[in-house]
mmCIF file of the N, C-alpha and C atoms, coordinates in Angstrom:
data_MODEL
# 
_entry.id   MODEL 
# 
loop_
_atom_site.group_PDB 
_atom_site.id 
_atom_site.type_symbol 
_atom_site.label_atom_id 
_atom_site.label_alt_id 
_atom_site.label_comp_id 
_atom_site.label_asym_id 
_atom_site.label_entity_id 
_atom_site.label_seq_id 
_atom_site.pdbx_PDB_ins_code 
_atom_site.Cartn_x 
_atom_site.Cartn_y 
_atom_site.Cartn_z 
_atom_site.occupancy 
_atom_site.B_iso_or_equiv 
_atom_site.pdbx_formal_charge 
_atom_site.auth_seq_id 
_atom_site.auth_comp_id 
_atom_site.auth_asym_id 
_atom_site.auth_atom_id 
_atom_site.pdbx_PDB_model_num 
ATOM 1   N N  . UNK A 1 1  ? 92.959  95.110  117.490 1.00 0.00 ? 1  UNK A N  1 
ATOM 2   C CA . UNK A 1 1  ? 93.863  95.914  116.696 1.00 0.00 ? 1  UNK A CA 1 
ATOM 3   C C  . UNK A 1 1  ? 93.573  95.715  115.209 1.00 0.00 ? 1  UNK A C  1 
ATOM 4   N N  . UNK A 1 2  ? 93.724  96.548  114.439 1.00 0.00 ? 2  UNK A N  1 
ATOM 5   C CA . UNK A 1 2  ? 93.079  96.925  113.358 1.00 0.00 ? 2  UNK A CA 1 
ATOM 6   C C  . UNK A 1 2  ? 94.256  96.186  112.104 1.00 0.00 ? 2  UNK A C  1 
ATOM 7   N N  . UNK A 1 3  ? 93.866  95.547  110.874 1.00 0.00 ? 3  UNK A N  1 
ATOM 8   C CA . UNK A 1 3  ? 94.873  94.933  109.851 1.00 0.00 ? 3  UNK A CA 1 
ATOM 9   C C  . UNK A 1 3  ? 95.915  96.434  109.527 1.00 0.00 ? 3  UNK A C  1 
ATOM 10  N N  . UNK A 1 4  ? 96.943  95.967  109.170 1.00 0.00 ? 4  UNK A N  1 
ATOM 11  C CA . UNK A 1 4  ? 98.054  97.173  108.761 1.00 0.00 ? 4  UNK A CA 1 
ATOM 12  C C  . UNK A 1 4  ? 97.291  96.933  107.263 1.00 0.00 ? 4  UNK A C  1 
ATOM 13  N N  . UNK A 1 5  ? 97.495  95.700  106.250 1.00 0.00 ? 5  UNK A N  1 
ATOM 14  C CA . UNK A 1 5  ? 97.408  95.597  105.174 1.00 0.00 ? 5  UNK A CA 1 
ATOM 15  C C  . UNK A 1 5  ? 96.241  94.729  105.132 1.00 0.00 ? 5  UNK A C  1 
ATOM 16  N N  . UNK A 1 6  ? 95.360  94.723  103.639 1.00 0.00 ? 6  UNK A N  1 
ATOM 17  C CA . UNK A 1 6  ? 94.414  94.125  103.589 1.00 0.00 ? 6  UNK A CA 1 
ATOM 18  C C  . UNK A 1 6  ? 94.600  92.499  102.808 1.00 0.00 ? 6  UNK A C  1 
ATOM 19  N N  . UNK A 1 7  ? 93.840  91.749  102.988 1.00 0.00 ? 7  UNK A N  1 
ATOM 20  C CA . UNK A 1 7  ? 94.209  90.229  102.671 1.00 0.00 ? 7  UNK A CA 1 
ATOM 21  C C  . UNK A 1 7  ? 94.025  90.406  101.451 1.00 0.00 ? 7  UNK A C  1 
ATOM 22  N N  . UNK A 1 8  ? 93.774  91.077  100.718 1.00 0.00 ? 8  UNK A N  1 
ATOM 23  C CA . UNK A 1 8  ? 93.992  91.319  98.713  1.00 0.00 ? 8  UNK A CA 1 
ATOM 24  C C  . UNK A 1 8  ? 95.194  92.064  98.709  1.00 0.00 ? 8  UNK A C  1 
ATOM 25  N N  . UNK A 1 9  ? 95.930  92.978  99.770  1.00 0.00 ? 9  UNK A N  1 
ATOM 26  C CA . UNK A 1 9  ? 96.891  93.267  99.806  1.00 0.00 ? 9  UNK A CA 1 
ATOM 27  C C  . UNK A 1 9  ? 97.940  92.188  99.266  1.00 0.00 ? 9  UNK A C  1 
ATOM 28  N N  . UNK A 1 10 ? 98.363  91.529  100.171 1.00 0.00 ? 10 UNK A N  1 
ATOM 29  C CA . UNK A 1 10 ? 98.738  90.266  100.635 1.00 0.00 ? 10 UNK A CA 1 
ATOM 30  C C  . UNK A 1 10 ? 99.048  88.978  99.631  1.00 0.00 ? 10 UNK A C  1 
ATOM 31  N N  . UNK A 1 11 ? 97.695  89.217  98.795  1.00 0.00 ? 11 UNK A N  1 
ATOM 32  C CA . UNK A 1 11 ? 97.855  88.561  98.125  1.00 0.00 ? 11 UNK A CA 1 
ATOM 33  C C  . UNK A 1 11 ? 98.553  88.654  96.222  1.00 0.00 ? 11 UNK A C  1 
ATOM 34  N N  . UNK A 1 12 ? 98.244  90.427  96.675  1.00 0.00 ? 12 UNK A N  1 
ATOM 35  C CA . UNK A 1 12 ? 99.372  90.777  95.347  1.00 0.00 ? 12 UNK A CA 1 
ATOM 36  C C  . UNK A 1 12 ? 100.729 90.681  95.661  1.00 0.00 ? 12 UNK A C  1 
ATOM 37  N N  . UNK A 1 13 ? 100.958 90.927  97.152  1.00 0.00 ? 13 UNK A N  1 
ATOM 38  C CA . UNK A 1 13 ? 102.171 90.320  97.263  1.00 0.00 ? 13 UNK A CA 1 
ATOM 39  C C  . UNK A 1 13 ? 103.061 88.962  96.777  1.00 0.00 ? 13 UNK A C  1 
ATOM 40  N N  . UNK A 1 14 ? 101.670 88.082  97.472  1.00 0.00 ? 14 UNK A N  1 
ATOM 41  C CA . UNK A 1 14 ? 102.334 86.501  97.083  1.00 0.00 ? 14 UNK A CA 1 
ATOM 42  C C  . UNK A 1 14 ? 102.691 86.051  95.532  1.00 0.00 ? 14 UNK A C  1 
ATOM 43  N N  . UNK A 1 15 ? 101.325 87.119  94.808  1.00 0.00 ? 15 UNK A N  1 
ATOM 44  C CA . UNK A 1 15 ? 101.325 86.888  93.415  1.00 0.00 ? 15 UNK A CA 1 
ATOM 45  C C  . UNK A 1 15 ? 102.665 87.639  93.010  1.00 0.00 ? 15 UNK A C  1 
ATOM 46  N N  . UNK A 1 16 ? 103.366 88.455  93.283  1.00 0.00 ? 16 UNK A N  1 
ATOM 47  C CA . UNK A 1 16 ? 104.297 89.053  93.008  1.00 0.00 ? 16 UNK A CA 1 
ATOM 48  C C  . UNK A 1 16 ? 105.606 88.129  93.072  1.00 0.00 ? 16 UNK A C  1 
ATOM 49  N N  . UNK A 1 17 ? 105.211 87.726  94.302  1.00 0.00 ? 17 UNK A N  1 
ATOM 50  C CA . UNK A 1 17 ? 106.687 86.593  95.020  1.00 0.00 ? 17 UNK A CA 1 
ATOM 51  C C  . UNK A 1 17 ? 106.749 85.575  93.813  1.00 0.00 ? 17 UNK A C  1 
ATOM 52  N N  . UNK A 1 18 ? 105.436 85.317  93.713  1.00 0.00 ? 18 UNK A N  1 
ATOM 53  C CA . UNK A 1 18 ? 105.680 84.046  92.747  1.00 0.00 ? 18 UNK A CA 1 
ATOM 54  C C  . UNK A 1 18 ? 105.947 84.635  90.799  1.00 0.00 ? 18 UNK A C  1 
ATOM 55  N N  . UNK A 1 19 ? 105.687 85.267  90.557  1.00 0.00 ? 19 UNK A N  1 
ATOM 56  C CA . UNK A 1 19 ? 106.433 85.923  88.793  1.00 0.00 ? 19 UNK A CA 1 
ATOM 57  C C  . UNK A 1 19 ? 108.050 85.783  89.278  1.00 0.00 ? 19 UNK A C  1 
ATOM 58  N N  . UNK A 1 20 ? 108.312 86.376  90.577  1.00 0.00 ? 20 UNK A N  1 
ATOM 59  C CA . UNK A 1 20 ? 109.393 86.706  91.008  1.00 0.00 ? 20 UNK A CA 1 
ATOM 60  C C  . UNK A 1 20 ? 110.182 85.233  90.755  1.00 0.00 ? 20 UNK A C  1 
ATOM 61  N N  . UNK A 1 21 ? 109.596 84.329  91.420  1.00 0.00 ? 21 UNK A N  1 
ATOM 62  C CA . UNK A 1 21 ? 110.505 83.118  91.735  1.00 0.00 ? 21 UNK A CA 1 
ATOM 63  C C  . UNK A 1 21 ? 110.652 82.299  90.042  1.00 0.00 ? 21 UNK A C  1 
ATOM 64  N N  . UNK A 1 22 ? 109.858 82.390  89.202  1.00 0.00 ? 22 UNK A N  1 
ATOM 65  C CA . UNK A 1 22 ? 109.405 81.620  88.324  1.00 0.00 ? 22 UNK A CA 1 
ATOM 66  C C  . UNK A 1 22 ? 109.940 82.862  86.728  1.00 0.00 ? 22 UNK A C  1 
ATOM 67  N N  . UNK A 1 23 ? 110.962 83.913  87.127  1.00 0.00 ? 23 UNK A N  1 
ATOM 68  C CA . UNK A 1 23 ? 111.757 84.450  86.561  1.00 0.00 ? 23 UNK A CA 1 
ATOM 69  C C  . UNK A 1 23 ? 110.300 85.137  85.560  1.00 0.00 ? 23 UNK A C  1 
ATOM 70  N N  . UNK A 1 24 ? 109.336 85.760  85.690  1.00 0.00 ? 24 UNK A N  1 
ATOM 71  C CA . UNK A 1 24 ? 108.440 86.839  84.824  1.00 0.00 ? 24 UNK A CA 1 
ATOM 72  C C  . UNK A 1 24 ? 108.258 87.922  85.343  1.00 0.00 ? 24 UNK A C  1 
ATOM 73  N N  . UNK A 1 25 ? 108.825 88.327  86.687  1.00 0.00 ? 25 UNK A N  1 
ATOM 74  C CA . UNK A 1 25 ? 108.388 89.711  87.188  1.00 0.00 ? 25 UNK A CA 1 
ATOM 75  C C  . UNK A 1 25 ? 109.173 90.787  86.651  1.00 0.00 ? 25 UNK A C  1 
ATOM 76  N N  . UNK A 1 26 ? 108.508 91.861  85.478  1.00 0.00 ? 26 UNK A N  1 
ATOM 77  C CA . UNK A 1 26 ? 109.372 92.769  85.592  1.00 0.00 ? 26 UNK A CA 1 
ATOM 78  C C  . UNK A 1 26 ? 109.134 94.249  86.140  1.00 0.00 ? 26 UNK A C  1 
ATOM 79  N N  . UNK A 1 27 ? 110.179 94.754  86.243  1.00 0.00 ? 27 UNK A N  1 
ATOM 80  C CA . UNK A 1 27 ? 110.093 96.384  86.485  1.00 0.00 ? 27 UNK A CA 1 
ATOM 81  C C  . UNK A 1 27 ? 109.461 97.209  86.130  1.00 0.00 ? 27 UNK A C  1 
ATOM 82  N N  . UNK A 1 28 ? 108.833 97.975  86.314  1.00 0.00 ? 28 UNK A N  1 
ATOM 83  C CA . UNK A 1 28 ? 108.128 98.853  85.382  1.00 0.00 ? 28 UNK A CA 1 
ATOM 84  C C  . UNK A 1 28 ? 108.705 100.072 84.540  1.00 0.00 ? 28 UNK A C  1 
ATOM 85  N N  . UNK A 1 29 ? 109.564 100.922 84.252  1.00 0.00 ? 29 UNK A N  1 
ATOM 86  C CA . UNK A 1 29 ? 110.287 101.589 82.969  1.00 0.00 ? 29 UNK A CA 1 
ATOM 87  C C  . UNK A 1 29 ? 110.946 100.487 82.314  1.00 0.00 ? 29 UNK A C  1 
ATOM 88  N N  . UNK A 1 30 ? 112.293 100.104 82.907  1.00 0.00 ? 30 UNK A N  1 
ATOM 89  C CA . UNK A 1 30 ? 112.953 99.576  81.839  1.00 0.00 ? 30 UNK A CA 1 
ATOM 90  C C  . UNK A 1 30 ? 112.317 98.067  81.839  1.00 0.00 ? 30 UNK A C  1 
ATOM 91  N N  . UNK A 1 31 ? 111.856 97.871  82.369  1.00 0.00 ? 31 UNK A N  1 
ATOM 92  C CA . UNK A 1 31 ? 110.940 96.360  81.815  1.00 0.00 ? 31 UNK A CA 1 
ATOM 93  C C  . UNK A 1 31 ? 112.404 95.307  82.270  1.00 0.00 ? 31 UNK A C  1 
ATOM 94  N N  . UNK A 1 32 ? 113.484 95.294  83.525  1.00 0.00 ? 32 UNK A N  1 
ATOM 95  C CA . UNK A 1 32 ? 114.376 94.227  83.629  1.00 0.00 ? 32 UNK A CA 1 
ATOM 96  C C  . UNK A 1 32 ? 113.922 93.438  84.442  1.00 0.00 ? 32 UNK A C  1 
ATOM 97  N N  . UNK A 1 33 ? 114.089 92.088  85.006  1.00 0.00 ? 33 UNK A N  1 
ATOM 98  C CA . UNK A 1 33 ? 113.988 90.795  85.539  1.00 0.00 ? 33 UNK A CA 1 
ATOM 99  C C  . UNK A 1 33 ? 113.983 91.531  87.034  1.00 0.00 ? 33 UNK A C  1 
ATOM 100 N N  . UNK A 1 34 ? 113.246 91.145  87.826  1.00 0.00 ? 34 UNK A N  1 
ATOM 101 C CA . UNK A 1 34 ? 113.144 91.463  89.268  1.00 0.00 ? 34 UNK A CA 1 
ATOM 102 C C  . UNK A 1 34 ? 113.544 90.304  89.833  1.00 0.00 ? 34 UNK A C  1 
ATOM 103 N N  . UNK A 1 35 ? 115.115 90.776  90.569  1.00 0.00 ? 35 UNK A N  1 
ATOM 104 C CA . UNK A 1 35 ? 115.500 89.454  91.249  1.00 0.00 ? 35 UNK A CA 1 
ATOM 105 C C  . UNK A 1 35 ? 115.814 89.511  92.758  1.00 0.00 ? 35 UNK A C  1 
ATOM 106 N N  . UNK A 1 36 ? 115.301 90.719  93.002  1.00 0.00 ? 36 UNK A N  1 
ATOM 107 C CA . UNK A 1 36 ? 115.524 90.939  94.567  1.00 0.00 ? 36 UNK A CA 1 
ATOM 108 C C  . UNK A 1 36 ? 114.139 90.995  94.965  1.00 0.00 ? 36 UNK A C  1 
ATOM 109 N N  . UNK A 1 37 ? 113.955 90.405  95.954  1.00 0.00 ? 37 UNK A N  1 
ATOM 110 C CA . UNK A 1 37 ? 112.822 89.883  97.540  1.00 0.00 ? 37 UNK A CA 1 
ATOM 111 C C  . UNK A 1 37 ? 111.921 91.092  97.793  1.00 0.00 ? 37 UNK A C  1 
ATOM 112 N N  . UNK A 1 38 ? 112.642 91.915  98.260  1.00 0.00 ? 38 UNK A N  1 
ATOM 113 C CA . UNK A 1 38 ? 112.420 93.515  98.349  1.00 0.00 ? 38 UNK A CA 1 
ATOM 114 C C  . UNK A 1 38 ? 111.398 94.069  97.422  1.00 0.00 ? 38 UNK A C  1 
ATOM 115 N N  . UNK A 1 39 ? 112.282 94.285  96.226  1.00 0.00 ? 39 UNK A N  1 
ATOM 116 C CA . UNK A 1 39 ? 111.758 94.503  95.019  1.00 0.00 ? 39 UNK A CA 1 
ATOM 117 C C  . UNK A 1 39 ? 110.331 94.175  94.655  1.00 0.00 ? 39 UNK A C  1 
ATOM 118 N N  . UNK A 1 40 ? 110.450 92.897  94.450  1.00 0.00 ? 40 UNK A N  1 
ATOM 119 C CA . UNK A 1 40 ? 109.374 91.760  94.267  1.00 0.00 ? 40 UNK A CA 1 
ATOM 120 C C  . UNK A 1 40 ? 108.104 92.537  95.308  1.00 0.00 ? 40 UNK A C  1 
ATOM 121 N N  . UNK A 1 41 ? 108.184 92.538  96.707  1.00 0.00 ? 41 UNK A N  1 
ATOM 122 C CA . UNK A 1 41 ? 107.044 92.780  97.569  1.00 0.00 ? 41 UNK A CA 1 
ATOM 123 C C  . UNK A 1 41 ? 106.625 94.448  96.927  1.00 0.00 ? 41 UNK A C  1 
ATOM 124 N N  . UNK A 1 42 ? 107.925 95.262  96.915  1.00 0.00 ? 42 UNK A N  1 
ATOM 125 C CA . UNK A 1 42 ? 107.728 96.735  96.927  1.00 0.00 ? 42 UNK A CA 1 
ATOM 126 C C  . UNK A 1 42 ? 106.672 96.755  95.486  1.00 0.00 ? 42 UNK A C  1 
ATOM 127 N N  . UNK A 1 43 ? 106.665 95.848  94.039  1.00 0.00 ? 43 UNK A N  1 
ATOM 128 C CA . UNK A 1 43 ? 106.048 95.733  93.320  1.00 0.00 ? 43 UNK A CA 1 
ATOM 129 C C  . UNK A 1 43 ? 104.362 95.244  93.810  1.00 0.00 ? 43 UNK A C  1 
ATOM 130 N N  . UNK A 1 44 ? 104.073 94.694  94.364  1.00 0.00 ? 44 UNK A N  1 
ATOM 131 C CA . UNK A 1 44 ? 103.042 93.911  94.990  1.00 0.00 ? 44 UNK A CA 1 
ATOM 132 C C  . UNK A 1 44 ? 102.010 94.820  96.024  1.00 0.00 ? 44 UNK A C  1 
ATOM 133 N N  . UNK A 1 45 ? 103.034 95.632  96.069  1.00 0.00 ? 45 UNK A N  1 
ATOM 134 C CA . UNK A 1 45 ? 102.373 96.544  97.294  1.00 0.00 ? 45 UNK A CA 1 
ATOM 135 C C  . UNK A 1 45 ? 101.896 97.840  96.547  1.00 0.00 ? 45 UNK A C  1 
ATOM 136 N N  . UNK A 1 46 ? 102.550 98.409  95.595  1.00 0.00 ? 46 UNK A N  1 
ATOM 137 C CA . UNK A 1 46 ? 101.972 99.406  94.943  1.00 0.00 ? 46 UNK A CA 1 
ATOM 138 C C  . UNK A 1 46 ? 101.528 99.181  94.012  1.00 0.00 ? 46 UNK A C  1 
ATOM 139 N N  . UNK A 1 47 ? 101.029 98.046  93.323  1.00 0.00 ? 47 UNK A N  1 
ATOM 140 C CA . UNK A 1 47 ? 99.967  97.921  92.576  1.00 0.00 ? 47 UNK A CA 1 
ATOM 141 C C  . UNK A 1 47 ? 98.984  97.246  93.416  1.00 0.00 ? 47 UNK A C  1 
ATOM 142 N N  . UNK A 1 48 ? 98.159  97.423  94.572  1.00 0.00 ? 48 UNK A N  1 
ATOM 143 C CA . UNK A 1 48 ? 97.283  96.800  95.692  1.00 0.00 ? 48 UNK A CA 1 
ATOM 144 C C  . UNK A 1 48 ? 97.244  98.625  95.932  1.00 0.00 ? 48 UNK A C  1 
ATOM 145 N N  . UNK A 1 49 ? 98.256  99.419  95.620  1.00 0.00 ? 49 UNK A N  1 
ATOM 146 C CA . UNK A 1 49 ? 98.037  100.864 96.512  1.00 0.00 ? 49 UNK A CA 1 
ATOM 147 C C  . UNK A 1 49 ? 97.315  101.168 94.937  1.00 0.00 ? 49 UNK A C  1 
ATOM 148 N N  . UNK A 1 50 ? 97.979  100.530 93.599  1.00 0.00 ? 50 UNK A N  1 
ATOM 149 C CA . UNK A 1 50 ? 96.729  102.055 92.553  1.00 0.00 ? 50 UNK A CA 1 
ATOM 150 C C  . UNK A 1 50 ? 95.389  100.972 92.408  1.00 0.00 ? 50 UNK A C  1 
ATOM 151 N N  . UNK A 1 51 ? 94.962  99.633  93.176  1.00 0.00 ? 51 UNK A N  1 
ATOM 152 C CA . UNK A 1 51 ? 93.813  99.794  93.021  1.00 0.00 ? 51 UNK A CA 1 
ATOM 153 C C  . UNK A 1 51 ? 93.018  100.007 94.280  1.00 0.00 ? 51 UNK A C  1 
ATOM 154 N N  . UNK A 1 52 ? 93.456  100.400 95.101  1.00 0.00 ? 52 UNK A N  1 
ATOM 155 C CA . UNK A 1 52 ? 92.938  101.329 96.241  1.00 0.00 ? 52 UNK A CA 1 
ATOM 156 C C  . UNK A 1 52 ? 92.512  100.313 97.464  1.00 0.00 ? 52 UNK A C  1 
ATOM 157 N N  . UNK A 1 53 ? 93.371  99.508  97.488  1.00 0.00 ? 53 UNK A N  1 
ATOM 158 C CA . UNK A 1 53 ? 93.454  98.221  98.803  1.00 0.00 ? 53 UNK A CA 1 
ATOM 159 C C  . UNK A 1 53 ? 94.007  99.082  99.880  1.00 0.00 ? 53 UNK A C  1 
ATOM 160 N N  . UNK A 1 54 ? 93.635  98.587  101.123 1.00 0.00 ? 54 UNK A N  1 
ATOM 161 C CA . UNK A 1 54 ? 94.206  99.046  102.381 1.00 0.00 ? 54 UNK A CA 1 
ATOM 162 C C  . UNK A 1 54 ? 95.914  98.897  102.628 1.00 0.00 ? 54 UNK A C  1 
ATOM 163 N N  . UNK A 1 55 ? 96.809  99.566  102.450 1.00 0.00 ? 55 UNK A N  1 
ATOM 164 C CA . UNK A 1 55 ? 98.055  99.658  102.019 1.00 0.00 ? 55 UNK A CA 1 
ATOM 165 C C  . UNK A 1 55 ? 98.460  100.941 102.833 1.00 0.00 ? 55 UNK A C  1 
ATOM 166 N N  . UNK A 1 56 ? 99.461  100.922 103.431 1.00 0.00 ? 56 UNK A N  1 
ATOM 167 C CA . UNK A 1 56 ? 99.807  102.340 104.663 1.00 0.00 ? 56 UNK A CA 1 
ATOM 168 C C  . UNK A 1 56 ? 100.912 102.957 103.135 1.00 0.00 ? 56 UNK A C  1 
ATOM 169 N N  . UNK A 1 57 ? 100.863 103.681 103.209 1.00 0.00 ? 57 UNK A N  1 
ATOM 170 C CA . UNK A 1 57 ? 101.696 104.708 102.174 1.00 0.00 ? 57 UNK A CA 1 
ATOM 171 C C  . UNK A 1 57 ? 102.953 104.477 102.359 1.00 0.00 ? 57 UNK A C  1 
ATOM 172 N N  . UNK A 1 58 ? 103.885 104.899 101.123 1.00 0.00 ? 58 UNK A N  1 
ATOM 173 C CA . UNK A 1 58 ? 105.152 104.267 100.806 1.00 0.00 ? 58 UNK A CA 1 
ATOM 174 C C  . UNK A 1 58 ? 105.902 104.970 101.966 1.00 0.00 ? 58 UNK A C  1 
ATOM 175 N N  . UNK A 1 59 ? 107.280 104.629 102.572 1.00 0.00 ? 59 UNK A N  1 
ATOM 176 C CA . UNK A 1 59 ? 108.076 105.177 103.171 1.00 0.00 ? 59 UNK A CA 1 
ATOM 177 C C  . UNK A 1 59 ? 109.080 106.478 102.286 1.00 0.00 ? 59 UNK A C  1 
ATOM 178 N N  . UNK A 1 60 ? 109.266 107.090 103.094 1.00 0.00 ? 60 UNK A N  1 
ATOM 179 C CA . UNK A 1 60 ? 110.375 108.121 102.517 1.00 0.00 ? 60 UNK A CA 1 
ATOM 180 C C  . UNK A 1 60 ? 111.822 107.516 101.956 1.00 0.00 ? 60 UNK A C  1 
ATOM 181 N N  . UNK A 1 61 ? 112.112 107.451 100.851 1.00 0.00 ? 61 UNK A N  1 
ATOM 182 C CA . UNK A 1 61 ? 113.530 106.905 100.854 1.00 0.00 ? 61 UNK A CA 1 
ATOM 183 C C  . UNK A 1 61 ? 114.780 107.854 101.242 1.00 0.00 ? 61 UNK A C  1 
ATOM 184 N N  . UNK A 1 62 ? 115.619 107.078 101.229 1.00 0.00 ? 62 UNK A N  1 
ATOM 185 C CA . UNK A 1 62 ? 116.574 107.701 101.952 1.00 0.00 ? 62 UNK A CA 1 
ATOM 186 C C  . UNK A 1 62 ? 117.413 108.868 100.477 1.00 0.00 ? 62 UNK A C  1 
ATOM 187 N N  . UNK A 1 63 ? 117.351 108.205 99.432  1.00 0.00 ? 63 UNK A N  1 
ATOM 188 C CA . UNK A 1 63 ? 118.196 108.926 98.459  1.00 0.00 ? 63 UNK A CA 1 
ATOM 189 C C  . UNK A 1 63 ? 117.055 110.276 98.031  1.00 0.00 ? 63 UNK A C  1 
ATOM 190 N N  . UNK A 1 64 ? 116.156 110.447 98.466  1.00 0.00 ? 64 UNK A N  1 
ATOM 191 C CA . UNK A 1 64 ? 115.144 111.407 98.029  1.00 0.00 ? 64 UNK A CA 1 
ATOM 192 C C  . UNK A 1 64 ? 115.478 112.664 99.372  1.00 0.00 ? 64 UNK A C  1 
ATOM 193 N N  . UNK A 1 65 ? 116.359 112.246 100.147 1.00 0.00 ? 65 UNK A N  1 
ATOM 194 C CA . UNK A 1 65 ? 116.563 113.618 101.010 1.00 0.00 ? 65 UNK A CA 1 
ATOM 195 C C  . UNK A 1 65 ? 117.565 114.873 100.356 1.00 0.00 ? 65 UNK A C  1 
ATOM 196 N N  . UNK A 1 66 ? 117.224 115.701 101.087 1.00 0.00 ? 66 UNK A N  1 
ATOM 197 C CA . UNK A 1 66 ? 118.023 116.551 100.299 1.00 0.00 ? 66 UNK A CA 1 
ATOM 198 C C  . UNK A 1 66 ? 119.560 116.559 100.634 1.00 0.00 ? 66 UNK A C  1 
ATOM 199 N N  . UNK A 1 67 ? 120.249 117.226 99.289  1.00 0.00 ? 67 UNK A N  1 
ATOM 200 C CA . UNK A 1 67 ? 121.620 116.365 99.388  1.00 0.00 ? 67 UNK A CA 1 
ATOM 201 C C  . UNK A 1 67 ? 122.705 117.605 99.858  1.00 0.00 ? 67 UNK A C  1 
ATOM 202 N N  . UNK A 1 68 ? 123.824 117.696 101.058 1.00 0.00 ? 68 UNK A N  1 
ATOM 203 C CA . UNK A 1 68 ? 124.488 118.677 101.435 1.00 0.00 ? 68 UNK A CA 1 
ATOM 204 C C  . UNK A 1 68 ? 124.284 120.022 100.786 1.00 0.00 ? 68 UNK A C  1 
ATOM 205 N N  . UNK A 1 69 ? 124.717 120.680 101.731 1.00 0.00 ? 69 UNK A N  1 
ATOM 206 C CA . UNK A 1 69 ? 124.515 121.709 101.919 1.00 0.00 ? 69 UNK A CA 1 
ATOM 207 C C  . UNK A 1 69 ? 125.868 122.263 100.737 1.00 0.00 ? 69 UNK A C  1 
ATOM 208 N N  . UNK A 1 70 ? 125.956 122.970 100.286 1.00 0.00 ? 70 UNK A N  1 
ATOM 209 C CA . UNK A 1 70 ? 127.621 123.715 99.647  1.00 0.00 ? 70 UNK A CA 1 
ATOM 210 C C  . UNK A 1 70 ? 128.110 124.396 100.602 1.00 0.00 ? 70 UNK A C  1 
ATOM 211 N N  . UNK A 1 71 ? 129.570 124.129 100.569 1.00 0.00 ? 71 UNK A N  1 
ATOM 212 C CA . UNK A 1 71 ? 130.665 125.011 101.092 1.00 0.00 ? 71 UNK A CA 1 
ATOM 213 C C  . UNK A 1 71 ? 130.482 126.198 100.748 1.00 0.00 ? 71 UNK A C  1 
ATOM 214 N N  . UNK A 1 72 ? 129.873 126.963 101.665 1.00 0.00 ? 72 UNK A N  1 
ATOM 215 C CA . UNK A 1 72 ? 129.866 128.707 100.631 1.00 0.00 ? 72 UNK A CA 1 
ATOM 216 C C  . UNK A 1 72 ? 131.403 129.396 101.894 1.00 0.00 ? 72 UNK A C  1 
ATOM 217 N N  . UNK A 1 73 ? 132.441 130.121 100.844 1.00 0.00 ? 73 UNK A N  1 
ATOM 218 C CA . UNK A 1 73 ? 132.652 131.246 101.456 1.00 0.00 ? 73 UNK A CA 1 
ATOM 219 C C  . UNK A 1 73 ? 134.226 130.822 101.288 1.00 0.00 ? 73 UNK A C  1 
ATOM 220 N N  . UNK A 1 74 ? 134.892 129.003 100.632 1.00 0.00 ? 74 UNK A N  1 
ATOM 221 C CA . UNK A 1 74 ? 135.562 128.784 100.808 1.00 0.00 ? 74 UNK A CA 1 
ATOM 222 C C  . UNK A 1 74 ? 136.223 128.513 99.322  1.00 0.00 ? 74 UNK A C  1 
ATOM 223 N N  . UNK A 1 75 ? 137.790 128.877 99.089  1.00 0.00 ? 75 UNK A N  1 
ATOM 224 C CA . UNK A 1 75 ? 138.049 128.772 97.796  1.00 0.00 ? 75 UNK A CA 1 
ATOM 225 C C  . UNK A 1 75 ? 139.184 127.354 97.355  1.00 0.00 ? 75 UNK A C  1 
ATOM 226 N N  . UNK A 1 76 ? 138.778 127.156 96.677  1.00 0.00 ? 76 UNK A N  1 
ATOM 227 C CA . UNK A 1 76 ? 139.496 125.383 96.316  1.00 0.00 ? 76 UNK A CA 1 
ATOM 228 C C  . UNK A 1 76 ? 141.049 126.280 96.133  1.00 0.00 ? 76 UNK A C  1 
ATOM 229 N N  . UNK A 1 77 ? 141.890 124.891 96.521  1.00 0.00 ? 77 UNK A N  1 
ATOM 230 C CA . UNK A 1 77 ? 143.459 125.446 96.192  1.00 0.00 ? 77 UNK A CA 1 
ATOM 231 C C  . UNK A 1 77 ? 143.668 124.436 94.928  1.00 0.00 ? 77 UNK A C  1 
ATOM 232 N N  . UNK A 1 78 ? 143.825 125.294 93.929  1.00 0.00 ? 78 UNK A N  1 
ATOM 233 C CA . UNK A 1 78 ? 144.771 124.898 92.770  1.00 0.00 ? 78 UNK A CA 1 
ATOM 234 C C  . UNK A 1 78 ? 145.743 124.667 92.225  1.00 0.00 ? 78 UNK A C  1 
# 
């Protein structure tokens, strides 16, 4: 069975974990302190994806779906 991620993958991860633990990892726009686990890897993993390491493509997030539908046809009571 074939690696999901590549061992330079992996290892931007760890390098990530560790800025993370040792309070230097930051975000990329607003430049704040990365203090969640998550975070930390999700950083690690897409910079291993822009230099073109074996990395399976990001997941869909959930807030990027599209958002209800409108009430058409119905009138608010005032």
């Amino acid at each position: 069975m074939a690696r999901k991620y590549s061992k330079k993958a992996s290892a931007k991860v760890g390098r990530a974990m560790k800025k993370r633990k040792s309070g230097t990892l930051k975000s990329g726009r607003s430049g704040k302190k990365v203090k969640s686990r998550k975070q930390a890897i999700a950083i690690g993993l897409s910079e291993a994806r822009r230099e073109g390491k074996k990395v399976p493509p990001p997941k869909k997030s959930a807030n990027k779906r599209k958002t209800a539908k409108k009430k058409s046809g119905r009138k608010s009571k005032r």
